[in-house]
C-alpha positions as CSV (number, residue, x, y, z in Angstrom):
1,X,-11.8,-12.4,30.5
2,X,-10.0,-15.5,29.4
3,X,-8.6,-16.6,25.9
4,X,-6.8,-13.2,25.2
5,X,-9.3,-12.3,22.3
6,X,-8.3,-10.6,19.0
7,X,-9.6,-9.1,16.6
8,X,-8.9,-9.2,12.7
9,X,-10.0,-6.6,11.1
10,X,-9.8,-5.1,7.5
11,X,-6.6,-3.4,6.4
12,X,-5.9,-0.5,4.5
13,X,-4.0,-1.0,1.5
14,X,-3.0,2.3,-0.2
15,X,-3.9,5.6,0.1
16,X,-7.4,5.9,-2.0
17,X,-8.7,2.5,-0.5
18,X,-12.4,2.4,1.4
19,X,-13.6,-1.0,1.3
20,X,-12.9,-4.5,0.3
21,X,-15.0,-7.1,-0.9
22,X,-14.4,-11.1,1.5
23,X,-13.4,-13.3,-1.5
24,X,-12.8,-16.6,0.4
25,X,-11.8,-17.6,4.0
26,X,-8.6,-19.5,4.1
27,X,-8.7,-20.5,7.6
28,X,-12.0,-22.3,8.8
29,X,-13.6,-21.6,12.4
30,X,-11.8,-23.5,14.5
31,X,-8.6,-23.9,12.6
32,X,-5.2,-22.9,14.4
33,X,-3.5,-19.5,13.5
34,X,-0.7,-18.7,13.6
35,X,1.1,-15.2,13.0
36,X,1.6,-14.2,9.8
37,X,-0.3,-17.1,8.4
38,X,-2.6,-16.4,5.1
39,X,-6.5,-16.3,6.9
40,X,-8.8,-14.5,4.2
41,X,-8.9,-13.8,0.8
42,X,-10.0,-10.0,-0.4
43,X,-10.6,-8.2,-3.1
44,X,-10.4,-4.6,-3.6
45,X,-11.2,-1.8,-6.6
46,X,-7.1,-2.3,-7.7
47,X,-5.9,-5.6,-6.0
48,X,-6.4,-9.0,-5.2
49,X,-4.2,-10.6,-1.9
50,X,-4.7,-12.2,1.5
51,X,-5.1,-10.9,5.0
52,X,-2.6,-12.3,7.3
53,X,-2.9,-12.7,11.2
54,X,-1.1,-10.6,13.1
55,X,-1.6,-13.1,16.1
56,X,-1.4,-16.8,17.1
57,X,-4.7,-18.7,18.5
58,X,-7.5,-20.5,17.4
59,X,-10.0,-18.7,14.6
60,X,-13.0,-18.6,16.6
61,X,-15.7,-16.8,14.6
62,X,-16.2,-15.4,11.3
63,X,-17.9,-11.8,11.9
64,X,-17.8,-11.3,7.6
65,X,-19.0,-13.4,5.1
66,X,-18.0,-14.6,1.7
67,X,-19.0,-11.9,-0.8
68,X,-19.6,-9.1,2.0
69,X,-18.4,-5.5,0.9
70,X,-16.8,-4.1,4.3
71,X,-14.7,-1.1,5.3
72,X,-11.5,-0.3,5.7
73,X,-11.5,-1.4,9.9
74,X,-14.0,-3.1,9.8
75,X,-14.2,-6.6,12.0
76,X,-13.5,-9.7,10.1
77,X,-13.0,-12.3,12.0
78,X,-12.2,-13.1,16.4
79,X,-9.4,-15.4,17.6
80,X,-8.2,-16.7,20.7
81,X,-8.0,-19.5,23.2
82,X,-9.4,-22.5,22.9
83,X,-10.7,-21.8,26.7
84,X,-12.1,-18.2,25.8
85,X,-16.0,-18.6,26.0
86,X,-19.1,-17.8,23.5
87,X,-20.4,-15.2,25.3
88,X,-17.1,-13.9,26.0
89,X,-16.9,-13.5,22.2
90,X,-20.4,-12.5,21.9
91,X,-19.3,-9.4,24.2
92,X,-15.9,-8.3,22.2
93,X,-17.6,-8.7,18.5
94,X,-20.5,-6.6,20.3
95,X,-18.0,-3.7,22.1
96,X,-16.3,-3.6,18.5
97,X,-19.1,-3.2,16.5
98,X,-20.3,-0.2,19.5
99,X,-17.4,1.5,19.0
100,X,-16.9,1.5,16.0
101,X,-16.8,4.0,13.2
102,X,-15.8,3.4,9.6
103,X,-14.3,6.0,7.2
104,X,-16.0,8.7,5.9
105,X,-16.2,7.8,1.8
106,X,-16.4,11.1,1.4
107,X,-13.0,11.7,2.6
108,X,-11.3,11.2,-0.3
109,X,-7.6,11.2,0.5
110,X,-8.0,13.9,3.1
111,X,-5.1,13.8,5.1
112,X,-3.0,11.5,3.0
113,X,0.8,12.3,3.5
114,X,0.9,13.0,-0.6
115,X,3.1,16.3,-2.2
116,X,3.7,17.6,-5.8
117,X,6.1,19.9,-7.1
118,X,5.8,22.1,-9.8
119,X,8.7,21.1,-12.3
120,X,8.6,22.8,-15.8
121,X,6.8,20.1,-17.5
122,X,4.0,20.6,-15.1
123,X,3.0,19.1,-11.4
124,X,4.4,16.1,-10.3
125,X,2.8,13.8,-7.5
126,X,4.8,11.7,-5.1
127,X,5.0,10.3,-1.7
128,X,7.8,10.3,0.6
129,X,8.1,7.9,3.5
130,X,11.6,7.2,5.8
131,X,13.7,9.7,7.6
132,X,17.4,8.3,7.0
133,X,19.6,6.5,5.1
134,X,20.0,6.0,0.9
135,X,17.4,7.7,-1.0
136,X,15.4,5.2,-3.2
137,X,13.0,6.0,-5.9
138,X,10.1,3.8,-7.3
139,X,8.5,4.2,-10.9
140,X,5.2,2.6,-11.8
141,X,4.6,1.0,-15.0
142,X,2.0,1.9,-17.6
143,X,-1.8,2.9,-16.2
144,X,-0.3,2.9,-12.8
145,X,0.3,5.2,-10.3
146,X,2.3,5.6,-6.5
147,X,0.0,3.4,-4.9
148,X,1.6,0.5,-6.8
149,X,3.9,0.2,-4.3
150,X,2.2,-0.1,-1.4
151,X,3.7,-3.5,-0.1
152,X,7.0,-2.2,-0.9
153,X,7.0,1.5,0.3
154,X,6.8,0.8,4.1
155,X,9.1,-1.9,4.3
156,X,11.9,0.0,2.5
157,X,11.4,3.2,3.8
158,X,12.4,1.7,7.4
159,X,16.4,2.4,6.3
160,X,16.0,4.4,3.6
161,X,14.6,7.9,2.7
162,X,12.2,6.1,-0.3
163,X,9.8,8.5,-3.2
164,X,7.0,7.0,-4.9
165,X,6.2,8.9,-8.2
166,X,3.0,9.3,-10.2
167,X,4.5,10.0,-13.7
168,X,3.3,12.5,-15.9
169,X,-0.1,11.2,-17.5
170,X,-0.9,9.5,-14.5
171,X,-2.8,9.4,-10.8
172,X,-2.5,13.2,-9.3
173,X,0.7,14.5,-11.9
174,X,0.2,16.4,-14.9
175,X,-2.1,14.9,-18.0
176,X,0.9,16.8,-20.3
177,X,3.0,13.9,-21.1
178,X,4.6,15.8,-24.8
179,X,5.4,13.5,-26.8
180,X,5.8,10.4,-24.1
181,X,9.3,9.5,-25.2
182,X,11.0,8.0,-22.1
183,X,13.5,10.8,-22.9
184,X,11.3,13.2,-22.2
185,X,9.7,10.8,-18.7
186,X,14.2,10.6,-17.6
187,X,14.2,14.1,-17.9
188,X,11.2,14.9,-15.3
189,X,13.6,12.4,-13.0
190,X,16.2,14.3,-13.4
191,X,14.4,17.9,-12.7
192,X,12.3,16.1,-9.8
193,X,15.8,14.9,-8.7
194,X,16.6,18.7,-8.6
195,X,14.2,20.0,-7.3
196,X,14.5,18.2,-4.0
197,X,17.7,18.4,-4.0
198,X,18.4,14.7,-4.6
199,X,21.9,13.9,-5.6
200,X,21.6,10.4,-6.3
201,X,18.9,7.2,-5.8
202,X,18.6,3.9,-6.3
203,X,16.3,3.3,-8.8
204,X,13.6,0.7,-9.0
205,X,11.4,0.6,-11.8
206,X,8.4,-1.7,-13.5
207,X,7.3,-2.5,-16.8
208,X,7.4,1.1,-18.2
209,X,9.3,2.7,-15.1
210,X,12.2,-0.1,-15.4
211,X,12.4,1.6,-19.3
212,X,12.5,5.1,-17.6
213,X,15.0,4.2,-14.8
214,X,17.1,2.4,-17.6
215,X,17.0,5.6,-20.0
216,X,17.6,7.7,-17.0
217,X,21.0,5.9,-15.6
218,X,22.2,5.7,-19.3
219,X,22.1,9.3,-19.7
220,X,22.9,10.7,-15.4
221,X,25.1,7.2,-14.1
222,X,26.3,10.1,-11.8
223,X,22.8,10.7,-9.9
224,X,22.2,6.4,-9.9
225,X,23.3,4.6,-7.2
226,X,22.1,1.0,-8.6
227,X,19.2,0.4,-10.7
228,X,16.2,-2.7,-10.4
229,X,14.6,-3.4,-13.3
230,X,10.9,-5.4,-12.5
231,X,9.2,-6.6,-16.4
């Protein structure tokens, strides 16, 4: 088979994510790709961003349309060489669709690398990712949860040993947030810290988390490495 055919197809983007709705293509059919180039617009239940191709060629066909809801997997959209054929294309988008088989909705979050530990204010949620180096810890702002890091998790966590926290009163941790001081949120750092044997992190914080991280290095500069403060 000629034109070294590829497939774009829809990516996941956090843990809880199913589907996406197609927003707007970016790149026409027949425009040239090229990797890491911006080629459709989506749209899911929490975010709004743009796929990017993870090859170079020419965008052949557009398997999804413009307000289609599609799953997590699913085929978007072919590329390849200007020499690959139609009913070469006609046989990929045909063996992809055959073999395919999209995730069961029903799922929900089976599977998903997620732990809590039971601190004395009650459970705390968090994910870990990265097997080495400094030990870095992300907190959400208001209304948000562990999954608002999910274009910053990976990267970090290839040099550093990274925790994303659901604060208490949020996603999968306790509902019990006492009084909500950021006090009271520095000091379920500190005994999360503790309890998995943490001796120091940078922190990086939004919004509401910067205000924690802040509180938290003010009162223990001995467990913060550096702080990062995102309004």
């Amino acid at each position: 088979m000629s034109g070294n055919l590829q497939a774009i197809t829809m990516p996941k983007w956090g843990l809880s994510m199913q589907e996406a709705k197609i927003v707007e293509w970016k790149v026409r059919v027949g425009g040239e790709v090229l990797s890491g180039d911006e080629v459709v617009d989506i749209e899911t239940e929490k975010i709004a961003a743009a796929v990017e191709a993870r090859h170079s060629g020419v965008l052949r066909r557009h398997i999804a349309q413009e307000d289609d809801v599609l799953p997590v997997g699913a085929l978007l959209a072919v590329i390849a060489g200007a020499d690959a054929t139609d009913s070469e294309i006609d046989a990929f988008v045909a063996d992809f669709q055959a073999s395919f088989v999209p995730p069961d909705p029903t799922a929900s979050e089976v599977g998903v690398p997620t732990d809590t530990v039971d601190l004395s204010g009650g459970v705390i949620r968090y994910l870990r990712r990265g097997d080495s180096g400094d030990v870095v810890i992300l907190l959400h702002g208001f209304g948000g949860d562990l999954n608002n890091w999910l274009f910053t998790h990976g990267p970090l966590a290839a040099d550093h040993v990274v925790y994303a926290l659901d604060l208490p009163g949020h996603g999968g941790s306790t509902k019990d947030v006492g009084e909500g001081s950021l006090e009271e949120f520095a000091d379920t750092l500190s005994d999360f810290m503790a309890a998995l044997d943490i001796a120091n992190a940078h922190l990086v914080g939004h919004s509401m988390g910067g205000a924690i991280a802040l509180t938290f290095a003010l009162a223990h500069p001995d467990l913060t490495t550096s702080l990062t403060l995102i309004g």
